[in-house]
C-alpha positions in Angstrom: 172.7 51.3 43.6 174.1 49.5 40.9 171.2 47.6 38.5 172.3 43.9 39.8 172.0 45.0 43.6 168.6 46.4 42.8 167.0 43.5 41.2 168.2 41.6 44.0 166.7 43.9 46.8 163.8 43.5 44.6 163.6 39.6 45.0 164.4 39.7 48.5 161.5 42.0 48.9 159.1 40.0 47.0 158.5 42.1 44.2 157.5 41.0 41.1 160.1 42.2 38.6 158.4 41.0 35.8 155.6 43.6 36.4 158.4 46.2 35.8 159.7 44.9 32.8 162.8 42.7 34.4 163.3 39.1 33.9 163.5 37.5 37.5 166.4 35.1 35.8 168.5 38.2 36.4 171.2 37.3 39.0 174.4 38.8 40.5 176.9 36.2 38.5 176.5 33.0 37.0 177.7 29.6 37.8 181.0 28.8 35.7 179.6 26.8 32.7 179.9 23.0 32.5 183.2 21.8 31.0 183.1 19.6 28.2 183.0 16.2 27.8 180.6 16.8 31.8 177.1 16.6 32.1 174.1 17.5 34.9 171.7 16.4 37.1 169.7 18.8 38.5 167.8 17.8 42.1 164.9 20.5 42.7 164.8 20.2 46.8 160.6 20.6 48.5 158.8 23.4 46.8 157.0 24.7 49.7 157.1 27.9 50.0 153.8 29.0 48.5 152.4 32.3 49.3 148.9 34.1 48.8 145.5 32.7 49.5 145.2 29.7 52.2 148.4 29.0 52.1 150.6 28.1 55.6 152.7 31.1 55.1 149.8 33.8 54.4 146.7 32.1 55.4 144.6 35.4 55.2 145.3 36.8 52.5 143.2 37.1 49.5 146.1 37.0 46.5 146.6 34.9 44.0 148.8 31.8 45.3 152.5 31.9 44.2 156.0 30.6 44.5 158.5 32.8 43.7 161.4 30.3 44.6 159.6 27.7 42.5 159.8 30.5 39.4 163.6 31.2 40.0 164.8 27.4 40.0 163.0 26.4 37.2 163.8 29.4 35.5 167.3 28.9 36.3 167.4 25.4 35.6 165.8 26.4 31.7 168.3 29.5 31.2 171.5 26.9 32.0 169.9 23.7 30.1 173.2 24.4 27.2 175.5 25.9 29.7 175.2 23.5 32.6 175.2 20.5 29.9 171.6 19.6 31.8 170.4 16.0 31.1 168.0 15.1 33.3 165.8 17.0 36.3 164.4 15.4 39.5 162.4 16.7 42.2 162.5 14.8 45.5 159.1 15.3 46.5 156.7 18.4 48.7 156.0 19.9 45.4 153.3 21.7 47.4 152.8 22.1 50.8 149.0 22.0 51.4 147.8 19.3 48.8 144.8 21.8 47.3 144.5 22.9 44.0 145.5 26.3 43.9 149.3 25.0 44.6 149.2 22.0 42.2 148.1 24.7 39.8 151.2 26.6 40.1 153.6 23.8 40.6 152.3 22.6 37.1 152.8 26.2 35.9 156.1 25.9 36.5 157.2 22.4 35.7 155.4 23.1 32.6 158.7 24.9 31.7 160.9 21.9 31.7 157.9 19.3 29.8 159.6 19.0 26.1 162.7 20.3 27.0 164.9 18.0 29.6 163.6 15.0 30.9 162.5 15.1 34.3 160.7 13.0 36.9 158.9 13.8 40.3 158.8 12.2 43.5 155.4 12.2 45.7 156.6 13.3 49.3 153.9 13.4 52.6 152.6 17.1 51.6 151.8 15.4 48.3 149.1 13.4 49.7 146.1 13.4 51.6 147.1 12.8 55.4 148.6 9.5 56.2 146.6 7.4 53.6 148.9 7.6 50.7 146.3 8.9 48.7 147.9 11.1 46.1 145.3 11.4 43.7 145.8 15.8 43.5 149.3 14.8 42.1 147.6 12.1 39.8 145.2 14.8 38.3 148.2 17.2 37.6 151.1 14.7 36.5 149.4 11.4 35.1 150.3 8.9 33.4 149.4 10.4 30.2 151.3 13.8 30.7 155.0 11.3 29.9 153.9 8.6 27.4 154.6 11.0 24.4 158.6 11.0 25.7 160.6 7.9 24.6 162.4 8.8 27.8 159.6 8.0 30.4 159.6 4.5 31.5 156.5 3.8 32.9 155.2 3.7 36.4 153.1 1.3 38.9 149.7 0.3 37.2 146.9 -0.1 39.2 143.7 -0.6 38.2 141.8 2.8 38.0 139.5 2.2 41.2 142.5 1.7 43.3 145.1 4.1 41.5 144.5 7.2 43.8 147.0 5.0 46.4 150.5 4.5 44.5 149.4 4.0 41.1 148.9 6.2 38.0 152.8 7.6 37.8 152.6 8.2 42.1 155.9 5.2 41.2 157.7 6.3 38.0 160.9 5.4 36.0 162.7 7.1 33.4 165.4 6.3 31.2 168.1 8.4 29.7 172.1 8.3 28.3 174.5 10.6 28.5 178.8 10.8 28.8 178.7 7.4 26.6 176.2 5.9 29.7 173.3 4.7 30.2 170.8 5.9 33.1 167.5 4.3 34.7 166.5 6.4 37.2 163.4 5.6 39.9 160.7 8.8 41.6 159.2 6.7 44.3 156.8 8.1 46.9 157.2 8.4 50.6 157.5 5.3 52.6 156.8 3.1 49.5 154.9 0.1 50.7 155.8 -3.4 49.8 153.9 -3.9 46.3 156.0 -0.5 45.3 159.3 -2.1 46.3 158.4 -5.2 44.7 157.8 -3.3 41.5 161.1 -1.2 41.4 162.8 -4.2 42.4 161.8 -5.6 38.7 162.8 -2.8 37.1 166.1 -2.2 38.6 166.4 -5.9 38.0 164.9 -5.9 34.2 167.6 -2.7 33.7 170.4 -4.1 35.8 172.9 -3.2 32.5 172.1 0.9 33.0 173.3 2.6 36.0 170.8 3.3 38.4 169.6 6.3 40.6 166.6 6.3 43.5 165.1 9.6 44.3 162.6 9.0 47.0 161.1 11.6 49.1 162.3 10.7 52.8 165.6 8.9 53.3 168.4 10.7 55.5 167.3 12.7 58.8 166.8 12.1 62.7 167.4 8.4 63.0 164.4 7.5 65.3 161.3 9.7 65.8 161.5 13.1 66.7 160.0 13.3 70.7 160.5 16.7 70.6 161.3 20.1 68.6 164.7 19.9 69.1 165.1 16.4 67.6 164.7 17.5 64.3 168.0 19.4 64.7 170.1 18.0 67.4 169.0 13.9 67.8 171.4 11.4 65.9 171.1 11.3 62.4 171.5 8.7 59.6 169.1 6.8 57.4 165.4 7.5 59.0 163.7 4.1 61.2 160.5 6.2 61.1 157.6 6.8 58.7 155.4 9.2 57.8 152.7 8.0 55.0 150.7 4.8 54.4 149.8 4.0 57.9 151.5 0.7 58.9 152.1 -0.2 55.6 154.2 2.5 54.4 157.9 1.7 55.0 160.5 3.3 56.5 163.7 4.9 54.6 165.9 2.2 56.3 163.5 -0.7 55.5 163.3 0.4 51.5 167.3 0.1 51.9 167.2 -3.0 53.6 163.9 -5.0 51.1 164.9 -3.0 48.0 168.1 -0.9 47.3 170.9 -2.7 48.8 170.5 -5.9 46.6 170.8 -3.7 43.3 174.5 -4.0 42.1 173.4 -0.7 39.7 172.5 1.3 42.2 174.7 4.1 42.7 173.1 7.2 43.8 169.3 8.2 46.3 168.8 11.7 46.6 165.8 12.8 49.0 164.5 15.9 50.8 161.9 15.8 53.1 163.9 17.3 56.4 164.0 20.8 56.5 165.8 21.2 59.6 168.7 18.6 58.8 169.1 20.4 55.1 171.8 18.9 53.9 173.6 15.6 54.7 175.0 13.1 52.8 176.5 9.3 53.7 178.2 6.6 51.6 176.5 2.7 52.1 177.4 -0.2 50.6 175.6 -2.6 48.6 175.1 -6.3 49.0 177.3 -6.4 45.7 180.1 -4.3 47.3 179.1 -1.0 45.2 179.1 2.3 47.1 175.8 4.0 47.1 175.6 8.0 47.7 173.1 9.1 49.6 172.5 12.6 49.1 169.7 14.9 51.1 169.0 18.5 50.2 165.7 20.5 51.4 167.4 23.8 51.3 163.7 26.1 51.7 165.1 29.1 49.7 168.5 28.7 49.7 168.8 26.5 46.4 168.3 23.4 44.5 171.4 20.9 43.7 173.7 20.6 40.6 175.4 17.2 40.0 178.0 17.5 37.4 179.1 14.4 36.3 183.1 13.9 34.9 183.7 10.8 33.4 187.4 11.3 32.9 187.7 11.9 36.6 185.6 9.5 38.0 184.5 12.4 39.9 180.6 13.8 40.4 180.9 17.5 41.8 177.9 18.8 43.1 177.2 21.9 43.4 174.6 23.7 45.5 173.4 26.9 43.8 170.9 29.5 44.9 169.3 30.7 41.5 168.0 34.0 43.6 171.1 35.3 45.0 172.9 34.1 42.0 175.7 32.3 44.0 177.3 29.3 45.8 175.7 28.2 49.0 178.4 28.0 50.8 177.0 27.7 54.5 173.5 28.0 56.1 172.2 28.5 59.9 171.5 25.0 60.4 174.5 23.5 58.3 177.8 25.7 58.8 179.8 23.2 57.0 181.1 23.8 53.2 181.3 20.2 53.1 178.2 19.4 53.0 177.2 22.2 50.4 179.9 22.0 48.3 181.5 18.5 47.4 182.7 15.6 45.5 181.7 12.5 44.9 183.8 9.5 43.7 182.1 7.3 41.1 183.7 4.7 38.9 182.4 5.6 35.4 184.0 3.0 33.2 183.1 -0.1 32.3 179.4 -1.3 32.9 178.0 -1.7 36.0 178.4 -4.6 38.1 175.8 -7.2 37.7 
């Protein structure tokens, strides 16, 4: 067995390689580099697979909690920053799966590899918060505020007083700006089923920075249209922009009624990427804005099957994206629940001269 086959039966088996002396950023080939004059995106899909003590998957065991896929993306993701041409990194939200400390402390762990190197932004999803309340005041401990202010490339976020910032406050709302290709980028984490004050608030600053080209990441957006009745739903029930919600009791808003208060009326806005929906995976749609611009809409909760590479080429007018699984060390080509190429491997078109419209 040939070194590259073994490291891989080693991963698939779970053990740790670096124990042995291997790097677990070993993989069977490599993604071709960027080309020049392109940049990347990188969209981390739900981190949830945790393993070790309490956690869904081994709920008796005594270990230490880990997340080995968590270790190989953002591994990945640090090895290709130069090669991939990587600008900016967003995570759609589920970071962790049971909101506890032991996961936040690994999910910093391994975030902690991107802070000073890439710009990067997170957005709060359901298993980010306690219940149905919106209270995501574990993810406010590990990724405040303070954590981005040193970087001239971190925005800002909601403010909220400190006695009512454990609901949407305290960088639970974010915004980060960054250029790249000649362009300028603002680009929104906001968490699951945003209520209205939230949507008010990114509404002013997709307004305030209507001259950069805009992107939403949001945690739920595309998925089973109405309200799964039962299991089956989640995979075979219509699907388009979600009419449900899970977070904020009835105050948290639905994907389609953040489209309909917020992101439709931004001429800017050209791009939402969400996770959220495991057994959709992957599925993508084109809208239309109130200005006439096209909007992507892009899910991707791939479990360990890989995180998503937008390569951007401004001579083309062309944004490939690429869905790459850092553990196997190749394309995702096709997956149980989504056969089709198509929606793993595609292209988007995107005017990118000019300024935005306004």
């Amino acid at each position: 067995m040939n070194f590259i086959r073994y490291t891989s039966c080693m991963l698939f088996l779970g053990f740790n390689l670096s124990s042995l002396g291997f790097s677990t950023s070993v993989h069977a080939e490599e993604l071709n580099a960027a080309p020049t004059d392109s940049f990347s995106i990188v969209v981390i899909p739900d981190t949830q697979q945790y393993r070790g003590g309490k956690t869904k998957k081994e709920p008796d065991s005594e270990d230490p909690v880990t997340n080995p896929t968590f270790a190989a993306w953002t591994d990945w993701i640090i090895d290709n920053l130069d090669r991939q041409k990587v600008v900016f990194v967003s995570h759609v939200g589920d970071i962790v799966d049971h909101n506890q400390a032991s996961e936040w402390e690994v999910a910093r762990e391994h975030m902690d590899k991107l802070h000073g190197r890439v710009p990067y932004g997170i957005s709060v999803g359901n298993h980010d918060m306690v219940g149905k309340s919106g209270d995501s005041s574990l993810f406010q401990d590990y990724f405040p505020k303070s954590r981005f202010e040193e970087f001239d490339w971190y925005g800002g976020c909601l403010e909220k007083a400190p006695e009512e910032a454990a609901v949407s406050g305290n960088n639970a709302n974010s915004y980060q700006l960054f250029e790249a290709g000649g362009m300028r980028f603002v680009i929104l984490h906001l968490e699951c089923n945003a209520p209205d004050e939230v949507l008010e608030w990114a509404d002013s600053i997709l307004t305030k920075h209507a001259d950069r080209r805009a992107i939403v990441t949001s945690h739920m957006g595309l998925g089973p249209e109405e309200r799964p009745k039962k299991s089956r739903d989640y995979f075979d029930a219509p699907k388009g922009r979600m009419k449900w919600s899970k977070c904020h009791d009835k105050r948290g808003n639905t994907p389609q009624q953040m489209w309909k208060k917020c992101f439709k009326k931004h001429a800017n806005l050209f791009l939402i990427c969400c996770g959220d929906q495991s057994r959709t995976q992957a599925m993508r749609k084109v809208s239309q804005g109130k200005a006439g611009n096209q909007v992507h809409e892009l899910l991707s909760d791939y479990g360990t099957n890989g995180l998503r590479l937008l390569r951007f080429h401004p001579a083309e007018n062309e944004i490939e994206v690429v869905t790459w699984d850092p553990i196997k060390g190749e394309r995702c080509l096709t997956t149980s629940i989504v056969p089709d190429q198509e929606q793993h491997q595609f292209t988007l078109q995107y005017e990118m001269a000019g300024v935005p419209k306004q």
